[in-house]
C-alpha positions as CSV (number, residue, x, y, z in Angstrom):
1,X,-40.6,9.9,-4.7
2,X,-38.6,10.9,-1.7
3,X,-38.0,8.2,0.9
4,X,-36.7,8.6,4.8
5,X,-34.5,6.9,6.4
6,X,-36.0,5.9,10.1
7,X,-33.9,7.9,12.7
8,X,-35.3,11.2,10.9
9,X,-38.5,10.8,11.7
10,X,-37.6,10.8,15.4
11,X,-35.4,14.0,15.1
12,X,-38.4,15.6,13.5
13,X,-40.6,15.0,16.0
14,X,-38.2,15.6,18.8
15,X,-37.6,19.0,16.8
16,X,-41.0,19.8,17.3
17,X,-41.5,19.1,20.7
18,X,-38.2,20.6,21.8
19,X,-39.3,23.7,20.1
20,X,-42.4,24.2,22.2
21,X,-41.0,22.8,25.2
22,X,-40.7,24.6,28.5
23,X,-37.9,26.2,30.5
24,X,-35.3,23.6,31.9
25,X,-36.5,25.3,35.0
26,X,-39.9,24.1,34.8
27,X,-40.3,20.5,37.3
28,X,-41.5,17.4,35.2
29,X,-44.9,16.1,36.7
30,X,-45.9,19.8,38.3
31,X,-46.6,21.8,34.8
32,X,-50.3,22.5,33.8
33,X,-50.9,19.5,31.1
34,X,-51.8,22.2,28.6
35,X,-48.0,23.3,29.5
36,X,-45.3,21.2,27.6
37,X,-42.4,20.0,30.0
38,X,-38.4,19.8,28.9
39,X,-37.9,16.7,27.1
40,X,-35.2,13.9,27.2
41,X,-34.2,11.5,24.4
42,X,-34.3,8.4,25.1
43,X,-34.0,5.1,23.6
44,X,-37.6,2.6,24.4
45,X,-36.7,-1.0,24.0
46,X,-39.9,-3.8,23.7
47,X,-39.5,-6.5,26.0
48,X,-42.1,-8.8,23.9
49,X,-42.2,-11.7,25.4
50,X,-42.4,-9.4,29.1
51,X,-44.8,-7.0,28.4
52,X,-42.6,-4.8,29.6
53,X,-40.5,-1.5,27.8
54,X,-37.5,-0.6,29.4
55,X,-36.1,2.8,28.7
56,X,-32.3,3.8,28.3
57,X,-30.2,6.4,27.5
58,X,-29.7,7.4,23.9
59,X,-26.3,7.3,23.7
60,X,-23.4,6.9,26.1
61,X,-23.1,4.1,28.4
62,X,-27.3,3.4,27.4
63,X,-27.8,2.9,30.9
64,X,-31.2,2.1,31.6
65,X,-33.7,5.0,33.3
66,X,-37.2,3.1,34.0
67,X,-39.2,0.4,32.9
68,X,-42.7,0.9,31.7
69,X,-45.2,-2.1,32.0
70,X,-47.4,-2.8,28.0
71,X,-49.9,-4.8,29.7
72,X,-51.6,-3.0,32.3
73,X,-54.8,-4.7,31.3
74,X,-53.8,-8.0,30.9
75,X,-56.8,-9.8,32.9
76,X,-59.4,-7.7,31.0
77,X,-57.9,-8.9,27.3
78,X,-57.7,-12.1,28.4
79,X,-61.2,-13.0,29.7
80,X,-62.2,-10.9,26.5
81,X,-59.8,-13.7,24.4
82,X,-61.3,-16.6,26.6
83,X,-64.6,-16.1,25.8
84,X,-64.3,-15.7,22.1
85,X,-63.5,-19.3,20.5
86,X,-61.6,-17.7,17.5
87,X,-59.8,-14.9,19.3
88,X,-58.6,-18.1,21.6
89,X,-57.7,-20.2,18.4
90,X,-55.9,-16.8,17.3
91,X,-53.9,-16.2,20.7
92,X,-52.9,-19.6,20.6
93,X,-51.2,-19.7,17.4
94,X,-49.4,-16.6,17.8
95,X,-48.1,-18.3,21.3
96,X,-47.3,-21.2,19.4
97,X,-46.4,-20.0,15.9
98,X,-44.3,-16.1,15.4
99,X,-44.0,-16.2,19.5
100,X,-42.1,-19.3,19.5
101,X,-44.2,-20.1,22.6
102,X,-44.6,-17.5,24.4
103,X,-47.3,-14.2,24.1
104,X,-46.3,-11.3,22.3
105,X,-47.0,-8.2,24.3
106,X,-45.4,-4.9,22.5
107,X,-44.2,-5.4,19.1
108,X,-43.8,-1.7,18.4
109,X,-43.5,1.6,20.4
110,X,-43.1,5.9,19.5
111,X,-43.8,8.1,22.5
112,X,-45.9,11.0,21.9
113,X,-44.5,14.7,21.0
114,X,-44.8,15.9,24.3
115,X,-43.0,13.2,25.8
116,X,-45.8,12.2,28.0
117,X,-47.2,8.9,26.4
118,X,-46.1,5.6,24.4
119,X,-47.8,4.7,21.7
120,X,-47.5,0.5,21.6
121,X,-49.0,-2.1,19.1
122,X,-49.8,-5.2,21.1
123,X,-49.8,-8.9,18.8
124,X,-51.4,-11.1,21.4
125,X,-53.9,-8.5,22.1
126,X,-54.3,-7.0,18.2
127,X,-54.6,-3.9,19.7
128,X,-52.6,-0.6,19.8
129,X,-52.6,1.5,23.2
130,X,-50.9,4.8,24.9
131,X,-49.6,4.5,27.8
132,X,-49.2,7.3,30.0
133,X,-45.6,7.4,31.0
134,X,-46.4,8.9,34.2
135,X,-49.0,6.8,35.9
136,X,-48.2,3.6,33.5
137,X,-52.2,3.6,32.7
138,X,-54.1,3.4,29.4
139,X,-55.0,6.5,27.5
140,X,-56.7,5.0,24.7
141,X,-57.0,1.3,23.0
142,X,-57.7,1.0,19.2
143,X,-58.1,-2.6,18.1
144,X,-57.2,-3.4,15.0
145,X,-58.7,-5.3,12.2
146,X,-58.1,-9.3,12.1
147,X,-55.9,-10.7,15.3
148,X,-52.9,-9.6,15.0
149,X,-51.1,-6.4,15.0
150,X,-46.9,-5.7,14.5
151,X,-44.7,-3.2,13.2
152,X,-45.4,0.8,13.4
153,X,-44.5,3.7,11.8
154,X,-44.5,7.5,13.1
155,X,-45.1,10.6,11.0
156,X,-42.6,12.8,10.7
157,X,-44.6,15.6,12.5
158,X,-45.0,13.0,15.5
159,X,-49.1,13.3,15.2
160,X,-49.7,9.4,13.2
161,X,-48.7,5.9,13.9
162,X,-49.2,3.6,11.2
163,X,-49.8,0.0,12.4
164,X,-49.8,-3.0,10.4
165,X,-52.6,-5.7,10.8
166,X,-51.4,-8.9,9.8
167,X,-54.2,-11.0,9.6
168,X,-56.5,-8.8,7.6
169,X,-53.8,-7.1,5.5
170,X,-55.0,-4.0,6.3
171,X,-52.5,-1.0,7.4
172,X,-54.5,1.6,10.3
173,X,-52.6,5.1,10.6
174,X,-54.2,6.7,14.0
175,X,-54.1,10.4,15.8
176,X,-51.5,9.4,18.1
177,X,-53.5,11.6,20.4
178,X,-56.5,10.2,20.2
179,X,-56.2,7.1,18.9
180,X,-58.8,7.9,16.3
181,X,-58.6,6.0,13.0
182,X,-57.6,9.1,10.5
183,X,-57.5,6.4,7.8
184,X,-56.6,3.0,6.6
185,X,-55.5,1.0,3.3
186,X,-54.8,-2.6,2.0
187,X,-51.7,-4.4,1.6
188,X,-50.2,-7.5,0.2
189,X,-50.2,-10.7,2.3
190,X,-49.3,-10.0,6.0
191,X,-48.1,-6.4,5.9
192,X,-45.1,-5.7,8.3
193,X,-43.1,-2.5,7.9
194,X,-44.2,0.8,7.6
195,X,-42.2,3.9,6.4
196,X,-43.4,7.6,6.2
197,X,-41.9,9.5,3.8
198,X,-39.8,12.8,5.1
199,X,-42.0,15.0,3.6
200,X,-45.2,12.8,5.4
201,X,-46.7,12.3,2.1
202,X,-46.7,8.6,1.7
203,X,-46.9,5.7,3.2
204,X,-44.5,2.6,2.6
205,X,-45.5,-0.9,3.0
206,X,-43.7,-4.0,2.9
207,X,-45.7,-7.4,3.1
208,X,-44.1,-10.3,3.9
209,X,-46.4,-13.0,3.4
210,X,-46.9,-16.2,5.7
211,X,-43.6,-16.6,7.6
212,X,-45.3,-19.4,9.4
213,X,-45.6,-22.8,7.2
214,X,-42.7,-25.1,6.9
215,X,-42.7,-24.6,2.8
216,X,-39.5,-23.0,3.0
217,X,-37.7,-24.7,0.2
218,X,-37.4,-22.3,-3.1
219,X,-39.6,-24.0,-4.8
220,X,-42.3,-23.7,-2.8
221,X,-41.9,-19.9,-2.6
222,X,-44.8,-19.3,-4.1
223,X,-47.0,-20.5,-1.4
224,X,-46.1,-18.2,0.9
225,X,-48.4,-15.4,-0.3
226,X,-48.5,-12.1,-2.3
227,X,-45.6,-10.2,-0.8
228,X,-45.0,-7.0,-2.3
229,X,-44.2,-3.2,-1.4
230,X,-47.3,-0.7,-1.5
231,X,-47.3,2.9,-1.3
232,X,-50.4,5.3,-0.5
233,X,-50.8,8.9,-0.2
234,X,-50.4,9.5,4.0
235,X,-53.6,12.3,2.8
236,X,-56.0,10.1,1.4
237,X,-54.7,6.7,1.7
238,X,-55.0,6.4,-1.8
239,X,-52.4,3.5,-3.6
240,X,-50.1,5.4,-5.6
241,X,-47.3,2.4,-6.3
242,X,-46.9,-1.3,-5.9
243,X,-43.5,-2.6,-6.4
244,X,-42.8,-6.5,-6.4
245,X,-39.3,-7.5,-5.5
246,X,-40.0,-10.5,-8.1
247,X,-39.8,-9.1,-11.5
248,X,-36.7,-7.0,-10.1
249,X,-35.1,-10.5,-8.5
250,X,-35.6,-12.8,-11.6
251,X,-34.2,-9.8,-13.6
252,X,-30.6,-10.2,-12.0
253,X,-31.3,-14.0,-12.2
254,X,-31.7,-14.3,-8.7
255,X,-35.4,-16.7,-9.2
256,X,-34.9,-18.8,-6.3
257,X,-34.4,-15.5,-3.8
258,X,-37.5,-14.9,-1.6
259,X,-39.2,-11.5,-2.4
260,X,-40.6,-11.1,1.1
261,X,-39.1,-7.2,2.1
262,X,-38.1,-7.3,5.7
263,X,-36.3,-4.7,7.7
264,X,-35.2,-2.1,5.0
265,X,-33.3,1.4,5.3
266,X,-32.9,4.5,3.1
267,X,-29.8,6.5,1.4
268,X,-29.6,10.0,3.4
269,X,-30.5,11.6,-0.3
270,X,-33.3,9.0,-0.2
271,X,-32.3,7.5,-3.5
272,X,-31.7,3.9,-2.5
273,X,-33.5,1.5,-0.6
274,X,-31.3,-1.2,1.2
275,X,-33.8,-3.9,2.1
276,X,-33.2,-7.7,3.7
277,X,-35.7,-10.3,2.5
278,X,-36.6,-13.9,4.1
279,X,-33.9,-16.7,4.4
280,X,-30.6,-14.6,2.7
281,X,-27.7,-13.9,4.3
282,X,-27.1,-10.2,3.5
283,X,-29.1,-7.6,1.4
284,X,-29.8,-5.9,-1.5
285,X,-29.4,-2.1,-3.1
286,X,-32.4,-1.1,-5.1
287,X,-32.1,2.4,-7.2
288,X,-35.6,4.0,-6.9
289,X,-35.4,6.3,-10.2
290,X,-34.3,3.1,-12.3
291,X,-36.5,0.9,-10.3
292,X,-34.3,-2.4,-10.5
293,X,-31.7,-4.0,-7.8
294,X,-28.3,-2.8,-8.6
295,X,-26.2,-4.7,-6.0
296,X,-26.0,-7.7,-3.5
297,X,-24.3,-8.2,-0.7
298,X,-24.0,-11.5,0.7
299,X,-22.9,-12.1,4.5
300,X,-20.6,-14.5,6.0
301,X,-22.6,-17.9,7.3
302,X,-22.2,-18.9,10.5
303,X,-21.3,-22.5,10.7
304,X,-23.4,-23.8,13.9
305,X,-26.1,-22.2,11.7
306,X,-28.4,-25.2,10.7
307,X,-29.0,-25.1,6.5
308,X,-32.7,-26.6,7.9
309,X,-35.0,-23.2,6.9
310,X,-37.8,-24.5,8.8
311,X,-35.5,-24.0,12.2
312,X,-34.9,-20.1,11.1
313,X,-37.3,-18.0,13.3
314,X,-40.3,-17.1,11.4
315,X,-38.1,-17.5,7.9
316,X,-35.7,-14.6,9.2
317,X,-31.8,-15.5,8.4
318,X,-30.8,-11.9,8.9
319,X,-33.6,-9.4,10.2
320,X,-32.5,-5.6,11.2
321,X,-30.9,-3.0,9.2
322,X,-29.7,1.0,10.2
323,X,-27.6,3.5,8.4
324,X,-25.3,6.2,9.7
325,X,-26.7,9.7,9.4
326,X,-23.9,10.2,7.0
327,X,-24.7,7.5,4.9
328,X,-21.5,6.0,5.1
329,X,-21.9,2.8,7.0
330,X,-25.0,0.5,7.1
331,X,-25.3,-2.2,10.4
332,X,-27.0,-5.4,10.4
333,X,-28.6,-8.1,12.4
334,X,-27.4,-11.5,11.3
335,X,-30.2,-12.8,13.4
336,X,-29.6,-16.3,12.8
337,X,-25.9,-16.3,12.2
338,X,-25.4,-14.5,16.0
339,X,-24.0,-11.1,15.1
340,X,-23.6,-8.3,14.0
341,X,-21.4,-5.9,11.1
342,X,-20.7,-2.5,10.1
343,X,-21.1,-2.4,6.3
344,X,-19.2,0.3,4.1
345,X,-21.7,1.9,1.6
346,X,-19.2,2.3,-0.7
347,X,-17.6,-0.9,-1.1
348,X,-20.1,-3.5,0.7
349,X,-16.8,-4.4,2.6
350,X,-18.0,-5.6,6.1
351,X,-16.3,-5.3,8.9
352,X,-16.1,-7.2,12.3
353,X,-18.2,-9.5,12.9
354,X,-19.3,-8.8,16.8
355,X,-21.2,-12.2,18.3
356,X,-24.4,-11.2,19.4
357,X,-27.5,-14.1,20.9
358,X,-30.1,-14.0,17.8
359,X,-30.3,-9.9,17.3
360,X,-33.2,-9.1,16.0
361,X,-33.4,-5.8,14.8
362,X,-30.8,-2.2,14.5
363,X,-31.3,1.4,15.3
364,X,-29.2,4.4,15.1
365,X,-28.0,6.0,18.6
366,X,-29.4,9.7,19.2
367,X,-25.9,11.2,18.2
368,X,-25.8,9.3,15.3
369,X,-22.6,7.4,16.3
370,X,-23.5,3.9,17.4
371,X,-25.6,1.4,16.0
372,X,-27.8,-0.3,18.9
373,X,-29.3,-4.1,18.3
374,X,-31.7,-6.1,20.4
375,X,-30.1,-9.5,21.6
376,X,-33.5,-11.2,21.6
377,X,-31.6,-14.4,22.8
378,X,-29.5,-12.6,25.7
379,X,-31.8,-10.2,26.7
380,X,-29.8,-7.0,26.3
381,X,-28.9,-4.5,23.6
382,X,-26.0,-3.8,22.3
383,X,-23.9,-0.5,20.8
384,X,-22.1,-0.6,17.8
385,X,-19.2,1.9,17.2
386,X,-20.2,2.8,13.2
387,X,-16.3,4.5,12.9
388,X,-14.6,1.1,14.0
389,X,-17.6,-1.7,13.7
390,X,-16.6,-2.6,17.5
391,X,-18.6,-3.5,20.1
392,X,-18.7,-0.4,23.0
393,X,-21.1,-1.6,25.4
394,X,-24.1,-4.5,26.1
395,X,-27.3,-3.4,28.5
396,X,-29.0,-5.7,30.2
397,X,-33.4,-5.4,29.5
398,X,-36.0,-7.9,29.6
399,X,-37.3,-11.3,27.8
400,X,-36.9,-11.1,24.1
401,X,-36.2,-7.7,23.2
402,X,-36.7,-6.8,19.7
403,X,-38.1,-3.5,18.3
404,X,-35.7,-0.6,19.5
405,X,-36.7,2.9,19.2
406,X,-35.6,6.6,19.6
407,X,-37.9,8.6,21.8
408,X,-38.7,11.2,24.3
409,X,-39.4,11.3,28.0
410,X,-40.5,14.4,30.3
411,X,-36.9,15.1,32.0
412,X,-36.7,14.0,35.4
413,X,-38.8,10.4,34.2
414,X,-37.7,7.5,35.6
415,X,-40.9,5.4,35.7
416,X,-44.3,5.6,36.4
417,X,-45.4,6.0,39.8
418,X,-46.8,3.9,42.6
419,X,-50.3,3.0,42.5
């Protein structure tokens, strides 16, 4: 079953929308909306704790172009969540719990083909809205099941988001349009990522289980839920696989290893899955045909790093992984450890480790040649040089930045106007 890696689902869509868009002659913000404007990539960055996206170049210097505010509706969500006792107990414990005291406003963002929207799941509000980029108001609202929502996927055609519910272990995949509901399907225990395939057939899952309870000793493992990987037909939402890290971790005598699939990146011939999991330093190679872990890489500790779990930020040790488009190099986050590294494929030889304040997930630039991390504890993002695993250039966004995506704007954006 073919798998994507996530940069070319961006490229698709941007394919698409570049092919129908306008002359470069045409003026952003004057076309007919039935008439598709000249598109810029761009790179949208979730300020969480904010509420805010900023959005910067895709490569280059990454300077920033506009900022975008999430929560336009803030005062009509909350009075919704104050009078509602259990939405109130809910907000509160994603304040006090995942949020590590403060609200989470955008876990997750894709703009639309046309370049016109943002499509953003909201974890405080257990919503997902668009945005329009132009006047920064709301398009649509889809609340999803339970009281929570997180991370997002995007077809490759640009048409569907898939957005995990946490609470209800339910995954939503919506017209991205419309915000219609064109399906749904169940999970394991709190489902997190989402992957399409690059042919848009399936739908990747990975639970993660409760990342919240202070049992974080190996033993105790087992109480943190049924974390597993499910895969559905994108068509009918139909389960077509279930793969438990477990069985393939106890295999390799690896028993006291959490199963619980976090950030996770695919081979370019979609072959391999490179996947992090909760409290390990480094990650592991899983071979899809032979369905069992064929390597480990373990990453340097950092030694201000407490060895208490429960201080690791909602079980994370390292959280963010992105490949090269020639799927030479993989980067990744050592959240908790303060940096980051360039990984050869090849050898799982790293190579510098470049500091960076609790960096919390990795992306691939537009050109292909930079790996970009959120600093979630320095409020900037970062680019990684994937030829020399040096640091090129920081960019300074808002409060807690975490997911980091590839995107379009009309060109000529550089924020929504007045009013």
């Amino acid at each position: 079953m073919p798998v994507p890696r996530p940069r070319h689902l961006c490229s698709v869509a941007a394919a698409l929308a570049l092919t129908f868009a306008a002359p470069a002659t045409a003026t952003a913000g004057t076309a007919s909306p039935d008439v598709p404007a000249a598109l810029r990539e761009v790179m949208f960055v979730g300020n969480n704790w904010d509420g805010t996206a900023d959005v910067i170049a895709s490569t280059g210097d990454f300077a920033r172009i506009g900022r975008i505010g999430v929560v336009p509706d803030k005062a009509q969500r909350m009075a919704e969540i104050n009078a509602d006792p259990i939405r109130w107990i809910y907000f509160q414990a994603i304040r006090n719990g995942v949020g590590e005291g403060h609200d989470q406003f955008v876990d997750d963002m894709y703009s639309t083909p046309d370049g016109r929207s943002v499509v953003v799941s909201r974890p405080s509000f257990a919503d997902v809205v668009s945005i329009d980029l132009a006047t920064g108001r709301l398009n649509w609202r889809f609340p999803v099941s339970g009281y929570r929502a997180d991370h997002m996927a995007v077809s490759p055609d640009g048409t569907r988001v898939a957005v995990s519910a946490s609470t209800s272990n339910t995954v939503h995949v919506l017209d991205i349009g419309t915000g219609r509901q064109v399906g749904s399907f169940g999970t394991g225990d709190k489902p997190h990522e989402n992957i399409f395939t690059r042919d848009g057939k399936y739908i990747w899952n990975m639970s993660i289980g409760d990342v919240n309870t202070a049992l974080d000793a190996p033993w105790l493992d087992w109480t943190k839920g049924n974390r597993r990987i499910t895969v559905v037909d994108a068509t009918t939402f139909r389960q077509v696989k279930v793969i438990d890290m477990r069985d393939r971790l106890d295999a390799i005598g690896l028993g006291d290893y959490s199963d619980a699939v976090r950030p996770a990146v695919f081979s370019p011939d979609e072959s391999t899955l490179y996947f992090q999991v909760s409290f390990f330093n480094g990650f592991f190679e899983y071979d899809l045909a032979t369905d069992r872990i064929t390597r480990t890489k373990t990453l340097p500790k950092n030694p201000a790093t407490s060895e208490d779990r429960t201080t690791w930020v909602n079980d994370s040790r390292h959280h963010g992984l992105s490949m090269s488009p020639d799927g030479a190099r993989i980067c990744v986050a050592g959240t908790m450890d303060d940096y980051a590294t360039v990984v050869d494929r090849t050898t799982l030889k790293e190579g510098p480790l470049v500091g960076a304040a609790k960096p919390y997930w990795a992306t691939v630039s537009g050109d292909g040649t930079h790996c970009v991390i959120s600093e979630s504890g320095a409020d900037q993002v970062t680019a990684i040089d994937f030829a020399t695993g040096e640091k090129s250039v920081s960019v300074p966004v808002g409060d807690h930045p975490q997911r980091v995506r590839l995107g379009h704007v009309t060109a000529g954006w550089t924020g929504p106007s007045a009013g």
